[in-house]
KEKELUM-859733 format. One record per residue (C-alpha): residue number from 1; residue in one letter; z, x, y. Coordinates in steps of 0.25 Angstrom, whole numbers, plus 5000, padded with zeros to 4 digits. Layout:
% residues N
+-----+---------+------+------+------+
| num | residuo |    z |    x |    y |
+-----+---------+------+------+------+
| NUM |       A |    Z |    X |    Y |
...
+-----+---------+------+------+------+
% end
This chain:
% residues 139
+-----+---------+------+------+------+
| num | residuo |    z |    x |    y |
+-----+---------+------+------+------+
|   1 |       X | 5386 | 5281 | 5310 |
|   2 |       X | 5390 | 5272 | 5299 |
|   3 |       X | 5404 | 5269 | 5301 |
|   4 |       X | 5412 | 5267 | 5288 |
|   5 |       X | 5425 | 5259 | 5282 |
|   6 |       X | 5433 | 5272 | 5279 |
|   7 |       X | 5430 | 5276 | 5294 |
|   8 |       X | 5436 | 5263 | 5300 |
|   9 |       X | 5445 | 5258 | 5290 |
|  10 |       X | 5459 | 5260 | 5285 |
|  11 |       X | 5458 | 5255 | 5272 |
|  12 |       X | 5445 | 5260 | 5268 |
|  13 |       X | 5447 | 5273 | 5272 |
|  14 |       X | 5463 | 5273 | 5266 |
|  15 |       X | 5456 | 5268 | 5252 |
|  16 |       X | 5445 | 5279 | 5253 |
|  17 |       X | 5453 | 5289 | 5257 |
|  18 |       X | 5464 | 5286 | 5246 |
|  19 |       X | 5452 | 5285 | 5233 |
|  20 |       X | 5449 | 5301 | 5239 |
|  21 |       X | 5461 | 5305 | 5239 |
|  22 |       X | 5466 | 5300 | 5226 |
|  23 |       X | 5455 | 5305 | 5221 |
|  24 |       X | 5459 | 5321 | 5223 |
|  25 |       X | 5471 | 5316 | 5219 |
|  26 |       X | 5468 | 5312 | 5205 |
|  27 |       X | 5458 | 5324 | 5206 |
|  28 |       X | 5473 | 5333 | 5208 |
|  29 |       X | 5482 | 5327 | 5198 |
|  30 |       X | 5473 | 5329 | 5188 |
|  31 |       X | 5481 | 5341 | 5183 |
|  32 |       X | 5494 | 5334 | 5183 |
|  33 |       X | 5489 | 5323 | 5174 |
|  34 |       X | 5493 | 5309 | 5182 |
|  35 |       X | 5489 | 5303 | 5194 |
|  36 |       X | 5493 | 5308 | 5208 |
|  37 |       X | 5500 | 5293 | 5211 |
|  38 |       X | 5508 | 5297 | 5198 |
|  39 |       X | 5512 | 5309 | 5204 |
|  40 |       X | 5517 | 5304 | 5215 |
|  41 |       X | 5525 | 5297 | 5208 |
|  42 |       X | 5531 | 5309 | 5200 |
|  43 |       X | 5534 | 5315 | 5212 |
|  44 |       X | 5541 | 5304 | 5219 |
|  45 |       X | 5549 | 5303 | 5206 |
|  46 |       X | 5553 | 5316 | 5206 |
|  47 |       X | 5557 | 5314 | 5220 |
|  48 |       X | 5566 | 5302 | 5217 |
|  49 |       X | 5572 | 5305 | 5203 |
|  50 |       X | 5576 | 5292 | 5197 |
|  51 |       X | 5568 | 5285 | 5206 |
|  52 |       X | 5567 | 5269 | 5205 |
|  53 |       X | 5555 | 5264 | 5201 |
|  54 |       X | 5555 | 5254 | 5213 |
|  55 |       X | 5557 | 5264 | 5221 |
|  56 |       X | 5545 | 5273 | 5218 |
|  57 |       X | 5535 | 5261 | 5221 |
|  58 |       X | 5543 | 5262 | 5236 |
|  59 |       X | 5540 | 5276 | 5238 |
|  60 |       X | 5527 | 5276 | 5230 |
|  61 |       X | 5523 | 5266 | 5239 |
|  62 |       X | 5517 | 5259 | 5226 |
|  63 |       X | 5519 | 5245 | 5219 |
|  64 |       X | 5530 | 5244 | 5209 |
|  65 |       X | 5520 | 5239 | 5198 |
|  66 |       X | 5511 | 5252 | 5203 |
|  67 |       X | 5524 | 5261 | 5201 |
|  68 |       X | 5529 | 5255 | 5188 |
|  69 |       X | 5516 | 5258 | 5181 |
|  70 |       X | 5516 | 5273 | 5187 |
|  71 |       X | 5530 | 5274 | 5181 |
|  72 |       X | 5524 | 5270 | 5168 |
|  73 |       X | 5514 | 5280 | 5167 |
|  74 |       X | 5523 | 5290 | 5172 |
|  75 |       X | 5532 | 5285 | 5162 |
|  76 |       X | 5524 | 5285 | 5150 |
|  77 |       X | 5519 | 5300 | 5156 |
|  78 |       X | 5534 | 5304 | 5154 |
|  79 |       X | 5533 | 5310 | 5167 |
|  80 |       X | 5544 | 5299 | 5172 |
|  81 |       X | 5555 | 5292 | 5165 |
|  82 |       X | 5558 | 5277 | 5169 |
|  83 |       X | 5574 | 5273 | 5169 |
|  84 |       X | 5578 | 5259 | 5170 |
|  85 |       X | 5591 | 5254 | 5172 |
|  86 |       X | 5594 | 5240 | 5174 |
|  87 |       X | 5584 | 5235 | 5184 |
|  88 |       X | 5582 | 5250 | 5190 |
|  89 |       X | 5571 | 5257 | 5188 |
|  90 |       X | 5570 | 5273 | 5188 |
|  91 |       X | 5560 | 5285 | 5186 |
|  92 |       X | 5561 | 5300 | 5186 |
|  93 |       X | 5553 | 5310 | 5180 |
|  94 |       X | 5554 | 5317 | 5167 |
|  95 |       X | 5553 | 5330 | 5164 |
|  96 |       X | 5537 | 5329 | 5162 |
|  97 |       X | 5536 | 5322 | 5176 |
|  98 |       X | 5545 | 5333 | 5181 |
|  99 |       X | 5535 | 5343 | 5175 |
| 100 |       X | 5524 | 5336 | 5182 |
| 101 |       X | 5528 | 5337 | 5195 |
| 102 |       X | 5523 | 5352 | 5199 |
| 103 |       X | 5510 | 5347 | 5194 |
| 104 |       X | 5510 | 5335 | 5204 |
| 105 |       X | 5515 | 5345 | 5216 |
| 106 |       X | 5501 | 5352 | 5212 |
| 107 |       X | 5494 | 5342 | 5212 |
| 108 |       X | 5497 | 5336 | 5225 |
| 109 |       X | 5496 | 5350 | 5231 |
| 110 |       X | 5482 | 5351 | 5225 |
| 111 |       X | 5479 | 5337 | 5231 |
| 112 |       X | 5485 | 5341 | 5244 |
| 113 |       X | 5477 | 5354 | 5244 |
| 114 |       X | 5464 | 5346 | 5242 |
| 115 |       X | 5465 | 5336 | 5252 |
| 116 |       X | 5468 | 5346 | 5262 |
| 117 |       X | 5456 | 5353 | 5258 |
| 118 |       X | 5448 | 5342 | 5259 |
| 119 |       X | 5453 | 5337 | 5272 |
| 120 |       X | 5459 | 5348 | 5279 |
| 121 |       X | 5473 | 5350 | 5278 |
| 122 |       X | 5476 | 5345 | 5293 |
| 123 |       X | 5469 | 5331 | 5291 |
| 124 |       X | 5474 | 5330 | 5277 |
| 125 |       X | 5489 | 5331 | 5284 |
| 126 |       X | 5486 | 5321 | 5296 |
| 127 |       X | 5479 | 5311 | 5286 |
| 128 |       X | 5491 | 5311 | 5274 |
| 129 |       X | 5502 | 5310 | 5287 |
| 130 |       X | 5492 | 5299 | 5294 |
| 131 |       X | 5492 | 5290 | 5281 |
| 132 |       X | 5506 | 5293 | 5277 |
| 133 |       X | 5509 | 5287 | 5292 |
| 134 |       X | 5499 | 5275 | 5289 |
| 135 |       X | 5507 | 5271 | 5277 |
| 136 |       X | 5520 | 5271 | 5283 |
| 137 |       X | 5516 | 5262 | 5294 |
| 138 |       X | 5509 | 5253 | 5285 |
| 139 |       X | 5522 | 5251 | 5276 |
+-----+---------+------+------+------+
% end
């Protein structure tokens, strides 16, 4: 048998696995209207009200450049509202975002829902816990 990259290798099969993935994503947030990365970072907002921006890319795990230009779109979305003060740096979410939110929690569920389906909902559990457990040892 023909062995191939994503059986042998980490980064292939991360890579592949995270194009398939995100592709049921988008396929779920269709309804609420933005990108699932977005939502996320609605729902970490509404988490941490009056969040700083430089905190977001922490928890995020994202870039600050990657965070300021999500914030901008979320922005000009009116779905958050950026206050600065001084050399701070804040967001929370408007009323619209606030709206948004029971949208998102659908979504996700749907996503969830899918990608148990798909993979049974036992793997789908050891594989989200096995990654999560990567990524922390590869901080």
């Amino acid at each position: 048998m023909h062995e191939t990259y994503d059986e042998h290798c980490l980064y292939f099969a991360a890579n592949t696995l995270a194009r398939k993935i995100s592709k049921l994503a988008d396929e779920a947030f269709v309804p609420v209207g933005i990108p699932a990365s977005y939502a996320y970072l609605l729902i970490y907002i509404q988490g941490n009200p009056s969040a700083l921006q430089s905190e977001l890319a922490d928890g995020m795990h994202l870039k600050p450049s990657t965070i300021t230009r999500f914030v901008d779109k979320l922005v000009n979305a009116d779905l958050i509202v950026r206050k600065k003060e001084g050399r701070v740096v804040t967001v929370s979410l408007t009323n619209k975002g606030e709206e948004v939110i029971p949208k998102i929690t659908s979504a996700l569920k749907n996503l969830h829902d899918h990608y148990c389906e798909l993979l049974g909902e036992a793997a789908a559990l050891k594989l989200i816990q096995g990654v999560y457990q990567a990524n922390n040892k590869l901080e």
